[in-house]
N, C-alpha and C positions, 0 to 999 in steps of 0.2 A: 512359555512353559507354565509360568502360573494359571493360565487360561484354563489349561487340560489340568490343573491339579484336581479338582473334586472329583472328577469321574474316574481317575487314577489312582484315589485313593480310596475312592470306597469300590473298587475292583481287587486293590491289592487285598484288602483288609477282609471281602469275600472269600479270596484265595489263601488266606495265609495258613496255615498248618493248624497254627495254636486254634485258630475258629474252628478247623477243621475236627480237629481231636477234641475240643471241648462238644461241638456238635454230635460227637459218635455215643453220646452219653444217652439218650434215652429217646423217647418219641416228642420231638419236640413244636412239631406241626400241627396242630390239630388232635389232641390225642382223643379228643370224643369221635372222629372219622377211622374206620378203618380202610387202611390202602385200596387204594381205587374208589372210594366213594370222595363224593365233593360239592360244594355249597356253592350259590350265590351270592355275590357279594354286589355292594353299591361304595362308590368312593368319588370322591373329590378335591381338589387344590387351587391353593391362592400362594401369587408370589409372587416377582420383581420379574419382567424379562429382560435380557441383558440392550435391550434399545437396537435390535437389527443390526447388530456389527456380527454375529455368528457367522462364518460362510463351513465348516464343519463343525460334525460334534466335538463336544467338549471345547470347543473356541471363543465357549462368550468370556465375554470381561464382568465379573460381578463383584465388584467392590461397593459393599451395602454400604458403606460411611463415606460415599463422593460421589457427589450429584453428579449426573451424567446425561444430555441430550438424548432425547429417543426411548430413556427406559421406562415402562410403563405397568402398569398392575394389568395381571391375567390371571386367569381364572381355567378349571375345568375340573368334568363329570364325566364319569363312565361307570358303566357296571357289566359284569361278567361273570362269569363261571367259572370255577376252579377244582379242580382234580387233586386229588392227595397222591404219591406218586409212591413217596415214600415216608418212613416215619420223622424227616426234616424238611421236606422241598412238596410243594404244589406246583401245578403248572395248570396254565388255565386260556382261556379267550375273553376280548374287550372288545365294547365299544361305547363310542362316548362324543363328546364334541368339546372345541376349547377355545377360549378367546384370549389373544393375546397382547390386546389392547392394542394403541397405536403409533405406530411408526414413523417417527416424523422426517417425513423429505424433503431433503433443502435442495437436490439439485436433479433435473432430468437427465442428462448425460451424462456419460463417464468418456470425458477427454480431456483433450488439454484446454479447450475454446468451453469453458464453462457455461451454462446460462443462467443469466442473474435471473434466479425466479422462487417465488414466495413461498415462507413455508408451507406444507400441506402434510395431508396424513393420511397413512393408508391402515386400515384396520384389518390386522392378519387374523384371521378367524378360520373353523373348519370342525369338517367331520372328521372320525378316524374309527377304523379297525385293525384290529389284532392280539399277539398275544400278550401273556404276562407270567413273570415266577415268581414266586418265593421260598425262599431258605431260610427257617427259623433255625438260627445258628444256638441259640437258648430259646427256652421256652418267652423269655422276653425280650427276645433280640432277633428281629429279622433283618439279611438284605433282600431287595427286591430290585426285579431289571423291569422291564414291555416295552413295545416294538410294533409297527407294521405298517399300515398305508395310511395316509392322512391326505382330505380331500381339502384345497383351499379353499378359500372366497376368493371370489373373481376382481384380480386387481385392475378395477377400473376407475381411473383419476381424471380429474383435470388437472394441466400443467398451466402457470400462469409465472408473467413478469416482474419486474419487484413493483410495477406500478399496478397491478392485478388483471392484466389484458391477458385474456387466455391466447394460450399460443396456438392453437386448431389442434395439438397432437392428439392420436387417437392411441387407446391402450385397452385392454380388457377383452374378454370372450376367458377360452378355453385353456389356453396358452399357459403351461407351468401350473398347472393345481394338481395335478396327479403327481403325488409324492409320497416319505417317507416320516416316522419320526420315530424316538428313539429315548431311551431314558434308564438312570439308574437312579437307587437310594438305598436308604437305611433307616430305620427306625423302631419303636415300643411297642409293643402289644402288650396295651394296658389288660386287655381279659382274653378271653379266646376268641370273641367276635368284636373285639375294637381294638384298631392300632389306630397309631400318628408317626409322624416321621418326615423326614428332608428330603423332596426326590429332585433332581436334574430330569430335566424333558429338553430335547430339539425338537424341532419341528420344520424342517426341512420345506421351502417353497422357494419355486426358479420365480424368479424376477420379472416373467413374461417379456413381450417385446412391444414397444413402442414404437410406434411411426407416423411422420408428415405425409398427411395426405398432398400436399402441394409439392415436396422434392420426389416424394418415394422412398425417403433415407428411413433405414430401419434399425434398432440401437433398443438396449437392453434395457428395462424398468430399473427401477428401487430395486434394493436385493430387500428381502422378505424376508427369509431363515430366522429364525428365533426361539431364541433358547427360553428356558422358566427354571428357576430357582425357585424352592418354594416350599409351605406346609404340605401335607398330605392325611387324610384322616379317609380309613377304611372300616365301613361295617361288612363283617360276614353274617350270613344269615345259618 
């Protein structure tokens, strides 16, 4: 339950009436655009990813004061277009790229007959497109959502023993990068062309599939999925 709290909460807090009725108060988007026209924007973020334990949104574990295996600093850019729609909400398109730093694998299998083998790292990284909104609920209070397709990096590893003997497994090509990713926030618009703000991002990557050229046995990667907690700082132009 705590897992899914932050994207629960700033969904509810989106929703709630009193936002809603204080929003119906004037043009609080953009008021130098009128409806229908719309700007350029460039944006980026830094933040903690919750360490590859995500397998849906809102499932990571982010408790910023306990050190945790696996979590790691990411990073991302994108810029886009955005439409004024009405006098509180834009709607726009993205694209951008994001690194999600690295993933540490302690184990190749997922069974019962473990194999003892060395740590390693797999670095989730990728391109994406799609869209993105926002609802200036006050002139200094947005929430914002975006969403669409995110292309992996190709997870390609060596597996190895605790004594560092690689095991021959083969992993990587095309396998699980065509995915998803997905995100919400909220934050300040310090002027009309600069916000900041907290957003949640997943980032949705299958695990690819691993196999011994010598059995033929075939058995699923690392899980990848990885969320981002983190700053956000937007220029509109």
């Amino acid at each position: 339950m705590k897992k899914a709290l932050l994207p629960v909460a700033l969904a509810a807090v989106a929703l709630s009436p009193a936002a809603f009725a204080q929003s119906r108060g004037g043009d609080t988007y953009r008021p130098d655009l009128a409806v229908g026209q719309g700007n350029w924007f460039l944006a980026g973020n830094v933040g903690r990813t919750d360490g590859g334990t995500a397998d849906t949104f809102g499932s990571g574990d982010f408790n910023v004061f306990e050190s945790r295996d696996g979590r790691r600093t990411g990073y991302g850019l994108a810029t886009g277009y955005r439409w004024k729609l009405s006098p509180n909400f834009g709607l726009g398109v993205e694209g951008g790229y994001t690194d999600l730093g690295n993933i540490k694998v302690s184990n190749a299998f997922r069974s019962d007959e473990e194999v003892n083998q060395r740590d390693d790292t797999n670095a989730l990284r990728g391109w994406h497109v799609g869209g993105n909104a926002r609802w200036n609920v006050t002139p200094a209070w947005y929430v914002g959502a975006r969403g669409g397709y995110f292309r992996a990096s190709d997870n390609n590893l060596d597996y190895y023993n605790s004594v560092g003997q690689d095991l021959g497994l083969e992993s990587g090509g095309s396998d699980g990068r065509n995915s998803w990713y997905a995100g919400v926030g909220t934050g300040w618009n310090a002027t009309e062309n600069f916000s900041v703000g907290v957003h949640y991002d997943y980032f949705r990557a299958k695990s690819g599939e691993v196999r011994d050229p010598v059995t033929g046995v075939r058995f699923d990667g690392p899980k990848r999925s990885t969320a981002l907690l983190g700053l956000t700082a937007e220029y509109a132009f």
